[in-house]
N, C-alpha and C positions, 0 to 999 in steps of 0.2 A: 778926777774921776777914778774910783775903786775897779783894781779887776773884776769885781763882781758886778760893778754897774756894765762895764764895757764886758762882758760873758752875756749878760743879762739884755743887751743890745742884738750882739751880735744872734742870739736865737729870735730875737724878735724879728727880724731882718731875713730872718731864713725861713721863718712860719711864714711870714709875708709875700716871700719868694716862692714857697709850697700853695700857696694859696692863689695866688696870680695865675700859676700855670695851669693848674687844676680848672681852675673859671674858664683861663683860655681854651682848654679843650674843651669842657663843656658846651661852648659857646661855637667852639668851630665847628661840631657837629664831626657827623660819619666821612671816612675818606670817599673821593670821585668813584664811583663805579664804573668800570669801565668793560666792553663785551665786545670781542670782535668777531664776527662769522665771514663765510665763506660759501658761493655754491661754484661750482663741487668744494667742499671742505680738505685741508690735511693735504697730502702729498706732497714732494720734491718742491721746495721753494720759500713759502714763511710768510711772516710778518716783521717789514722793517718800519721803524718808528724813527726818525731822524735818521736815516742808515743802517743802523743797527738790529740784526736779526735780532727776535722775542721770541720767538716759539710760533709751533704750527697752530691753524684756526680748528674748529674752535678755541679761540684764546681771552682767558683773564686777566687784566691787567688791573683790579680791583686794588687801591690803594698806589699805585708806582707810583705815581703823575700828577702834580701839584698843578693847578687850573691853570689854561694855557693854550695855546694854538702849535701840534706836533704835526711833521708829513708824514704821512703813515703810505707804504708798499705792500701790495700781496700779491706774492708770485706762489707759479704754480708752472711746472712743467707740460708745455704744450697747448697753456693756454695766455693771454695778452697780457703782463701785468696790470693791476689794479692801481692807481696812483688817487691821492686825496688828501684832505687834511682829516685831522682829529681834534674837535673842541673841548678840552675839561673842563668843567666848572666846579665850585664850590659844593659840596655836597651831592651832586646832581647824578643821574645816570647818563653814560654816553655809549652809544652804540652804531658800531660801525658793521653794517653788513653789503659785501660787495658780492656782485655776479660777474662772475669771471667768464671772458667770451674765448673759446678754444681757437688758436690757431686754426688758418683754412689751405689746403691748396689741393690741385687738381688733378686729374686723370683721362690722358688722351688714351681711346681706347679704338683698337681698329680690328677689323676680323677677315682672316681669310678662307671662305669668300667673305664678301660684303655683305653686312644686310643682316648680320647674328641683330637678335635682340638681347638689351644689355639691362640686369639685375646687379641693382647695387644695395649691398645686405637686405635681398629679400624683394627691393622695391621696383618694379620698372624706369627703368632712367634712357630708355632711346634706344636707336637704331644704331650700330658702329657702320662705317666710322663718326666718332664723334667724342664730343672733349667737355667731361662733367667738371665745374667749377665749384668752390665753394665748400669744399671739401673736409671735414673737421679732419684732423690731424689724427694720425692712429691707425692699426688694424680694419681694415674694411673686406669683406667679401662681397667678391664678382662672379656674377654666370652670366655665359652667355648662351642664347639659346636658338636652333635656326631648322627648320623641318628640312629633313632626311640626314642630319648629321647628329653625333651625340652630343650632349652638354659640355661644355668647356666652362670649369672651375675652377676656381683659385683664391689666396688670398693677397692684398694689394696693402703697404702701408703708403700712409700720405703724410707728407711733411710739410713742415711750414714754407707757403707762397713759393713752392717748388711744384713741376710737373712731373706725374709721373707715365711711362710710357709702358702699354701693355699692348701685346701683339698677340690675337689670339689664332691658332692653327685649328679648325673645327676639322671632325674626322669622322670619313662619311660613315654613316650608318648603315649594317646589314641588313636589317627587317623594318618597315616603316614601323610608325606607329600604329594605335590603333583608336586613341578618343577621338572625340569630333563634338563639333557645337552646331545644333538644331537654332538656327537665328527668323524670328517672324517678324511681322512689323505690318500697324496698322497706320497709315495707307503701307502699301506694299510697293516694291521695284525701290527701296533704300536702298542709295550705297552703302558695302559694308567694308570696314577696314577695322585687321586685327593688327595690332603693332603699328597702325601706319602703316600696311602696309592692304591695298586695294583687295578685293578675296572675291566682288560680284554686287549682285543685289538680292533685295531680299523678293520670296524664300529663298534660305540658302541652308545645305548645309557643309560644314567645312570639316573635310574626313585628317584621319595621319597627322592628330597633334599630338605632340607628348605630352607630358604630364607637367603642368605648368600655371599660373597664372596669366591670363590672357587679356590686354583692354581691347574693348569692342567699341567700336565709332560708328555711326547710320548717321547718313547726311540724306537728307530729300529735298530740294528747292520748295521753296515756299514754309518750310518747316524748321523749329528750331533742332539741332543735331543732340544726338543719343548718346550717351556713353554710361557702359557697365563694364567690372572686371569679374573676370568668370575663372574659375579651378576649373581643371579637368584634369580627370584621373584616368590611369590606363584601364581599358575595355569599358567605357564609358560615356554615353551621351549627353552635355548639359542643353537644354531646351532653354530658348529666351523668347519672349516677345513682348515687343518695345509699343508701345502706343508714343505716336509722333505728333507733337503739338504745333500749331498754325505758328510762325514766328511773329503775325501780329497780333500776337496779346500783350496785355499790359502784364508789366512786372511783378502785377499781383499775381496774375493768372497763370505765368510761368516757371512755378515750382520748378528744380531739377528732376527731372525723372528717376525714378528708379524699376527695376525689372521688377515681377514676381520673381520670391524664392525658386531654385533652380530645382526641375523635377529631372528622374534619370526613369 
């Protein structure tokens, strides 16, 4: 055989080899697509895929990952890692989106005197002494709040599956207050309890609250019980009255009540 026949081979062998691969890919189509999210997204922690940090979520991994079964991690500071697999497939899209559950832990909370009502960011949570559970991790704001003393304020962090202990000292107040809530109720003689805490029956009205949100409870025998939460602002009176339903109606018939709008 002639150098020229074997030069003449060796190109045909190589077009053949250019030709094969070219099909090949054409025939394998697009790389796995691959999408990972997150709620809450981003923050201290990642995405690991077999161990190996990848970057934060939102994350691409568009093309890495030849088809295949990886364990994928998403961590996130202060709240429970995400643990899972990852399936790739062949041309396919894969999408991974996890809900991250925030670390919990609590807060015993006690007040001298006894009997503060206790606001945690904003929301009524009880009577101290007493021990809120369940706690997401992080910055929280507490008031406590108790008639003839001033508010006691602060802010609280809570750690993971740790207790934390607040002692509040209320300090008595110079001039009372001066709102109050006008309470009516049809039948009338309802018990009335603001915070849990007993206040009479109705009519009532209850003078020297401060400026606050308040929940109101009406209990009557024979009647399903009432409950509204009411603002009151200083030099103000909110008026309520409760229409009390027989507690033997059927569950169609026993909507939750609601007050009218509050007049002043």
């Amino acid at each position: 055989m002639t150098s020229v026949d074997m030069q003449h081979g060796r190109n045909l062998l190589c077009l053949l080899i250019a030709i094969y691969v070219i099909i090949g890919f054409a025939m394998a189509g697009p790389p796995p697509t691959i999408l990972i999210t997150s709620s809450p997204s981003g923050g201290a922690g990642g995405v690991y895929i077999g161990g190996t940090y990848k970057g934060d979520t939102p994350l691409d991994l568009t093309g890495r990952y030849s088809p295949g079964t990886y364990s994928i991690e998403i961590q996130k500071d202060g709240y429970v890692s995400w643990l899972g697999s990852m399936v790739v497939k062949e041309s396919e899209t894969t999408s991974i989106s996890a809900t991250l559950t925030p670390y919990k832990g609590n807060a015993d909370i006690s007040s001298t005197p006894a009997g503060a009502t206790i606001y945690l960011d904003g929301n009524y949570a009880g009577i101290a002494p007493r021990v809120i559970t369940d706690i997401p991790t992080g910055i929280h704001t507490i008031s406590l709040k108790q008639d003839g003393y001033y508010d006691w304020n602060s802010e609280i962090e809570i750690f993971a599956r740790k207790t934390v202990t607040i002692s509040a000292r209320m300090e008595i107040r110079d001039a009372p207050y001066d709102g109050s809530i006008n309470i009516q109720s049809t039948p009338s003689n309802a018990e009335v309890y603001i915070n849990d805490e007993f206040k009479g029956h109705t009519p009532l009205i209850i003078r020297e609250l401060g400026p606050s949100n308040y929940h109101i409870n009406l209990k009557l025998a024979g009647y399903q019980d009432w409950d509204v939460s009411v603002d009151v602002s200083e030099n103000e009176q909110e008026k309520i009255s409760a229409n009390l339903y027989p507690s033997t109606r059927t569950a169609s018939e026993t909507a939750t009540p609601t007050s009218p709008p509050s007049s002043r």
